[in-house]
GUPA-668430 format. One record per residue: residue in one letter; x, y, z of N, C-alpha, C in turn. Coordinates in steps of 0.001 Angstrom, whole numbers, plus 500000, padded with zeros to 6 digits. Layout:
# residues N
AXYZXYZXYZ...
//
This chain:
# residues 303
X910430860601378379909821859318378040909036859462376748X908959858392375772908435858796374828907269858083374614X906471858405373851905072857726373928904606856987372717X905377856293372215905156855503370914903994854781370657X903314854184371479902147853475371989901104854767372523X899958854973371978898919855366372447898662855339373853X899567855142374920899285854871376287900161855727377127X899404856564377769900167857647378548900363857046379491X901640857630380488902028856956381408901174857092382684X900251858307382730899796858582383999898455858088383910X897848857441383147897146856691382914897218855199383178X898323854660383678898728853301383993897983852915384930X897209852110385514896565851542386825897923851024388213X897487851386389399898072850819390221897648849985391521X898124849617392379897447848780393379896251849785393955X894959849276394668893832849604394543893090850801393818X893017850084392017892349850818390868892929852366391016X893904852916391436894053853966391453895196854385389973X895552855743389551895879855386388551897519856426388924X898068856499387849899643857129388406899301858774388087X898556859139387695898518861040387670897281861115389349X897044860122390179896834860401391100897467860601392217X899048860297391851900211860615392813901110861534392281X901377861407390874902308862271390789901841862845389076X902332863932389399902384865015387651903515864066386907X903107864346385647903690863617384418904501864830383189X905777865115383191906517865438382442906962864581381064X906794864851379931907898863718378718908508864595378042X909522864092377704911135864786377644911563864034375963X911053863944374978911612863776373870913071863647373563X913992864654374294915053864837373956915706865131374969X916915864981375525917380865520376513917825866810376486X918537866978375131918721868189374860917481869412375138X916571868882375388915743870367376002915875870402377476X916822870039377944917283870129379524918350871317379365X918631871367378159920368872479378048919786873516377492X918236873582376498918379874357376450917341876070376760X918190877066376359918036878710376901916554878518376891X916220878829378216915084879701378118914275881050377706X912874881227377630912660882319377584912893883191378548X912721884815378224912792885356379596911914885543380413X912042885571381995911335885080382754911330886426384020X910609886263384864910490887159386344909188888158385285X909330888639386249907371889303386393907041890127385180X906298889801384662905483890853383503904289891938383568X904446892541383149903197893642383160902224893681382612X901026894057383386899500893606383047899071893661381621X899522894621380770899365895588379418900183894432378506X901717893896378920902494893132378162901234891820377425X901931891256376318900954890464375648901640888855376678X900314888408376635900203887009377541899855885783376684X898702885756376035898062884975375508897398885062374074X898225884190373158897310884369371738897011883181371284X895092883407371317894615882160371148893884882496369786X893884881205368983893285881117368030892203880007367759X891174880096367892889948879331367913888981878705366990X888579877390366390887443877658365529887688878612364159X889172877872363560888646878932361749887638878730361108X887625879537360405886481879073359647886562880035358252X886088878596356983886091879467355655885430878712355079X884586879571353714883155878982353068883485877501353121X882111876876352546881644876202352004882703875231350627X882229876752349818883443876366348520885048876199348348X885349876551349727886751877177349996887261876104350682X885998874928351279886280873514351719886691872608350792X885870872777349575885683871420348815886435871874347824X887413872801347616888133873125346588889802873466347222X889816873465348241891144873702348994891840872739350347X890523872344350666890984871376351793891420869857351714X892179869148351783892742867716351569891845866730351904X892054865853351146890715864448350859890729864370352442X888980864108352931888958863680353894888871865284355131X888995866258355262889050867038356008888141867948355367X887282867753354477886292868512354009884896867970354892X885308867015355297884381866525356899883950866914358006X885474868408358336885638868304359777884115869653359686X883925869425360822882632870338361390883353871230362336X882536872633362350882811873411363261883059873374364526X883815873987365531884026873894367241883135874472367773X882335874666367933881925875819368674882056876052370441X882484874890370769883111874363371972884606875120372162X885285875103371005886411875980371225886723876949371228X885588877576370801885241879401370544885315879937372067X884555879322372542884077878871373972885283879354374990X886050877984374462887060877601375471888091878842375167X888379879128374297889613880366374112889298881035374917X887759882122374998887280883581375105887599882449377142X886723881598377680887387881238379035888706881295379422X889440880872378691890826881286379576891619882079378775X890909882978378497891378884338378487890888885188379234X889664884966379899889135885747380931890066884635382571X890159883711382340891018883504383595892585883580383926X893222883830382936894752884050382650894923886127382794X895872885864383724896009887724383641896982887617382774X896936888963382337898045889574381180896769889961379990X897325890523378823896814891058377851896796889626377093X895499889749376389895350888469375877894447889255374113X894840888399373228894417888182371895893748886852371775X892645887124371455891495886109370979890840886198369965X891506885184368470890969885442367672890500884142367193X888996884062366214887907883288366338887640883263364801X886853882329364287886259882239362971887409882733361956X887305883460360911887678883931359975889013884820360259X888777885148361791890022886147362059891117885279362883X890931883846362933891753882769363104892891882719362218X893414883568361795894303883393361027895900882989360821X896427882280359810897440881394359977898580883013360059X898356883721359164899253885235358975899718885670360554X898170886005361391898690886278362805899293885162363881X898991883968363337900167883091364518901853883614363945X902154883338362796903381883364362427903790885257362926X903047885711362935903619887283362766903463887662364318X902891886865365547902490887623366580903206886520367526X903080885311367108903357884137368624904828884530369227X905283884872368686906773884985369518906414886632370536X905591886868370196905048888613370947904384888106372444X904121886477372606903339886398373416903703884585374777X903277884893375771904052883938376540903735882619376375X901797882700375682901165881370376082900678881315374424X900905880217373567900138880388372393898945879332372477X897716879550372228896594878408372232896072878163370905X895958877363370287895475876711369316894023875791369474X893146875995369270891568874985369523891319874918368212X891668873516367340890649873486365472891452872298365357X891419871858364071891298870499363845892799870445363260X893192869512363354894707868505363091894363867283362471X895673867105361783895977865367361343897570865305361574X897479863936361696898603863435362328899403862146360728X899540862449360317900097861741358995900943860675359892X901061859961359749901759858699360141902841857971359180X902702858174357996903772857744357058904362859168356457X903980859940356606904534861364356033904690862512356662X906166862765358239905245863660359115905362865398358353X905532865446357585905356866925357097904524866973356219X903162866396356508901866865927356078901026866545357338X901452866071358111900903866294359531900424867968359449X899049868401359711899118870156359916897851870156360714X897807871779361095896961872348361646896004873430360661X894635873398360877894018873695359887893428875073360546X893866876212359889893394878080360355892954878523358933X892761879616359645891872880780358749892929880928357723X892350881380356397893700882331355353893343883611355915X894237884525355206894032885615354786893094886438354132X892368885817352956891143886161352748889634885905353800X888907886465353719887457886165354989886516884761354346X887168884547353314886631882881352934887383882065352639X888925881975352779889631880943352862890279879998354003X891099878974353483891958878245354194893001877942354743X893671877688355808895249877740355267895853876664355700X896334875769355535897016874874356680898063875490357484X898707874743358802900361875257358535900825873573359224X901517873457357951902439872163358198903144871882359087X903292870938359582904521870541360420906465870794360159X906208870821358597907400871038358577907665872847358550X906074873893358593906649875126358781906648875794359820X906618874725360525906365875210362459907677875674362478X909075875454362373910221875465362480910577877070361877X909798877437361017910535878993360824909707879981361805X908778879229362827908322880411363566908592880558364527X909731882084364848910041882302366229909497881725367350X909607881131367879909279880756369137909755881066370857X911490881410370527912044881609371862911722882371373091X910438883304372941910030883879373985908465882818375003X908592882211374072907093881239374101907429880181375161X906638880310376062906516879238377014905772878361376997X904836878124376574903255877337376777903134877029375290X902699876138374712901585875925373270901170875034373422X899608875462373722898698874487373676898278873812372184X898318872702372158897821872518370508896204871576371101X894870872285371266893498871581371751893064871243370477X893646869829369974892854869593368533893225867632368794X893203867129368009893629866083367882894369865309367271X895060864297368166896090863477367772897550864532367598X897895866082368054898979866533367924899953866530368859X900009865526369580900679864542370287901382863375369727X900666863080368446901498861517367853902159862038366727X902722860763366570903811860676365477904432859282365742X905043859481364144906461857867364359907386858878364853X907959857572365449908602857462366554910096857290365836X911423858226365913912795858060365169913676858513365813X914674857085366106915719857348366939916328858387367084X916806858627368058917313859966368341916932861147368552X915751861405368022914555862916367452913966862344368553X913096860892369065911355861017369387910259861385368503X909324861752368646908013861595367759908005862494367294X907503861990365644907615863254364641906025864269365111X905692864748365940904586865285366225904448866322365681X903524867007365894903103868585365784903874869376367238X903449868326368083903287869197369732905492869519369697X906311868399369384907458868337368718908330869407368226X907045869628366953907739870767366243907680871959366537X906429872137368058906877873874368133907793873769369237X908146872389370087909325872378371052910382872820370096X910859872104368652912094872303368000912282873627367792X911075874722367512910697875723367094911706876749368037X911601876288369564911785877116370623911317877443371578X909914877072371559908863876587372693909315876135373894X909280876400375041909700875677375803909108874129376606X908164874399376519906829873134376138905360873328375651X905028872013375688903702872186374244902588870865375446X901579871431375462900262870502375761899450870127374129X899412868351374628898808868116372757898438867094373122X897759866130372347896660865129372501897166863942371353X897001862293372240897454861559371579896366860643371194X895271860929370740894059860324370365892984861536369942X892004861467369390891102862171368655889997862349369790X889985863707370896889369864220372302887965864603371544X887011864544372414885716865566372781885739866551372972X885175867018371915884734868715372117884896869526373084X883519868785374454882927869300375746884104869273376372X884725867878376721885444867746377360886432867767377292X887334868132376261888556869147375689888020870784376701X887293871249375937886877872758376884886841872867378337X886373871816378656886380871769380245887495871771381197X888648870493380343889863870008380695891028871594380726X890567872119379464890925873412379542891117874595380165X889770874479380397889531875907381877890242875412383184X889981874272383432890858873825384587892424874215384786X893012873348383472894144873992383323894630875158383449X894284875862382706894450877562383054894014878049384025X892773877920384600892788877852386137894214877476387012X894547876254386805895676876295387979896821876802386995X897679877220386103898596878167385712898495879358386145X896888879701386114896765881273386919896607881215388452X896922880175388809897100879979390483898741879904390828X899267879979389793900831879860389920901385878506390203X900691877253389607901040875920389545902112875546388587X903034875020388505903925874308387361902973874349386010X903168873589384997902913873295383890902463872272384193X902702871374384606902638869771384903901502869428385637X901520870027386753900913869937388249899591870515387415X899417872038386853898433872434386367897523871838385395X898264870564384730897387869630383911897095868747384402X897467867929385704897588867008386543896320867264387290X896334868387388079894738868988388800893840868828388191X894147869393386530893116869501385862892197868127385053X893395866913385059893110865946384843892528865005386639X892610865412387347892032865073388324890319865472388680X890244866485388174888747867206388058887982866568387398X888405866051386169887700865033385443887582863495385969X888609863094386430888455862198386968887913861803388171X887977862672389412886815862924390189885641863286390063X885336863851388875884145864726388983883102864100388381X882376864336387417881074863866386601881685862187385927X880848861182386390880802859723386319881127859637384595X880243860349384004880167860228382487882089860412382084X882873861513382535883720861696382199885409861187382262X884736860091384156885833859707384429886866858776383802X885950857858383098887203856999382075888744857654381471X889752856994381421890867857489380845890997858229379383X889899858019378471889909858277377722889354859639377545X888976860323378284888791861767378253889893862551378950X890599861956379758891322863113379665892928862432380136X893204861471379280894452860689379635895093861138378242X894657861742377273895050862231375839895568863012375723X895561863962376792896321864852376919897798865050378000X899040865042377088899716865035377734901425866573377416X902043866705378586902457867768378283904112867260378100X904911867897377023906093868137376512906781868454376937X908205868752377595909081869808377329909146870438378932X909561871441379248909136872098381075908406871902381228X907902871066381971906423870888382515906609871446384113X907815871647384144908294871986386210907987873583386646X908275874271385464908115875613385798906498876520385405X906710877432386387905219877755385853905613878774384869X904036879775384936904443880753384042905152881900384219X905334883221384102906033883787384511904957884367385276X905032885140386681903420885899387053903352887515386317X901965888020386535901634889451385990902014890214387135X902015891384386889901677892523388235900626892684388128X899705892073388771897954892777389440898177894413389043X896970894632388175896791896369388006896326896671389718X896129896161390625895907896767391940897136896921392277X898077896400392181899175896412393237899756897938392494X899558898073390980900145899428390419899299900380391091X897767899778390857897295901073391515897679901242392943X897932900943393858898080900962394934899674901461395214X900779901334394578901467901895393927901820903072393498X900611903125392713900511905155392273899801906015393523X898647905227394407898200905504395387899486905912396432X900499904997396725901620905945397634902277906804397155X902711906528396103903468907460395101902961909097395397X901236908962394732901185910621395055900464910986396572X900808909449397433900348910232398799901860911136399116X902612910481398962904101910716399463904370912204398688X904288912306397569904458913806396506903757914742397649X902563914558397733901274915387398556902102915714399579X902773914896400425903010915232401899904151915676401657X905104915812400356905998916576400321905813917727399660X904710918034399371904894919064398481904055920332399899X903071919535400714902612920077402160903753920623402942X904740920119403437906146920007403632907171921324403320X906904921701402085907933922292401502906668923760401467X905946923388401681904831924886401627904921925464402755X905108924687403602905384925056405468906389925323405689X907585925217404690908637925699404840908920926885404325X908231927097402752908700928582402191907520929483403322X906323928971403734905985930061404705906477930118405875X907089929398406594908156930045408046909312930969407398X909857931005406102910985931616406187910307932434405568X909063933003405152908722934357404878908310935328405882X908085934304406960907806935288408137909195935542408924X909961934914408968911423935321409319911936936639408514
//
């Protein structure tokens, strides 16, 4: 379903004020063709394997704003809400996780690492160009410790993606786009599906800080409970909506909506207990054979 209109579907009202992500999880499918196609690979990963690379809050001078950044985005103010939110669900997601922040947000390590990893997270600021979508970018660290970098919409497409299950894009409006027959919306969230992604969480209106971070932990909370994609944003959009009065309106957390597989979850880790526990039989079993075979060379020495 495509979302041409600012109005998510699970956000619709139904008979007594209740709304439609209170019955059911919400999938949108741009294309059908991402029904055919290959997945990443999947079944159980190991604790050490890379899981999660989040990039949080770039940040570069002062001068490096007002001399490099595009009219109008020399505005945006720091996250510090998203610094936040990365280092949280990376402590609630198992697997090996990369969390990089400020200056070490860098555009070099998405392109050189995201395909190394299952879940990519993005928290910093976006525009959504509306008459120009390879205008549209996401705004990271450079390479230098005081620069900028964008990365466009139109260079999402040379970055491996096919091992990538998840991309979160927590910024705003990287959910929209015009809308063109046949394609669906020229988005950001779009272009890392075209990329190879297998789906993308992204936002179709300009979210809150707080309540971007919050909506967040939830989420990853239920992915690390072994929930769908769908279901896991669905809970998580239910938390808000049950929970604190200030937050319940649609507009905190009806902005966020998910792309692409939303049915499958992630792949699970092996718990380092279950290895340890693991190596724990392993050398009980060695022990009792190696006890075994000692009781044996001493009966046949006394023979």
């Amino acid at each position: 379903m495509a979302t041409s209109a600012r109005s998510p579907f699970e956000a619709l009202p139904l008979s007594g004020g209740r709304f439609v992500i209170e019955h059911a999880s919400v999938t949108y499918l741009p294309a059908a063709a991402l029904l055919l196609a290959p997945g990443p690979r999947s079944g159980w990963r190991l604790p050490w394997q890379r899981q999660l690379l989040a990039l949080a809050n770039p940040s570069g001078s002062a001068v490096a704003s007002s001399s490099f950044l595009l009219l109008g985005d020399q505005n945006w103010k720091p996250l510090p809400n998203a610094e936040r939110e990365a280092r949280a669900i990376a402590a609630v997601l198992p697997g090996h996780s990369t969390v990089a922040t400020g200056a070490d947000a860098r555009k070099t390590l998405l392109l050189r690492q995201a395909n190394e990893h299952t879940v990519v997270h993005l928290a910093t600021h976006a525009v959504s160009d509306s008459e120009d979508a390879q205008r549209s970018r996401l705004l990271l660290a450079g390479a230098g410790t005081q620069s900028w970098e964008y990365l466009f919409r139109g260079e999402i497409a040379s970055i491996p993606l096919q091992q990538v299950h998840l991309v979160t894009l927590s910024a705003c409006e990287t959910g929209h786009g015009r809308i063109v027959r046949g394609e669906g919306s020229q988005s950001l969230a779009n272009a890392f599906l075209l990329a190879g992604a297998r789906a993308a969480v992204s936002t179709l209106w300009q979210v809150e800080d707080a309540a971007t971070a919050e909506l967040m932990r939830e989420f990853y909370a239920g992915l690390s409970a072994g929930l769908s994609k769908s279901e896991a944003l669905r809970q998580a959009k239910l938390r808000l909506l049950h929970g604190d009065s200030a937050r319940r309106h649609p507009a905190y957390w009806s902005a966020f909506v998910l792309t692409g597989d939303g049915w499958s979850p992630l792949p699970p880790v092996v718990p380092w207990w279950w290895l340890g526990a693991a190596l724990a039989v392993a050398l009980s079993l060695a022990a009792i054979a190696a006890a075994r075979l000692s009781l044996r060379r001493a009966a046949a020495k006394r023979t």
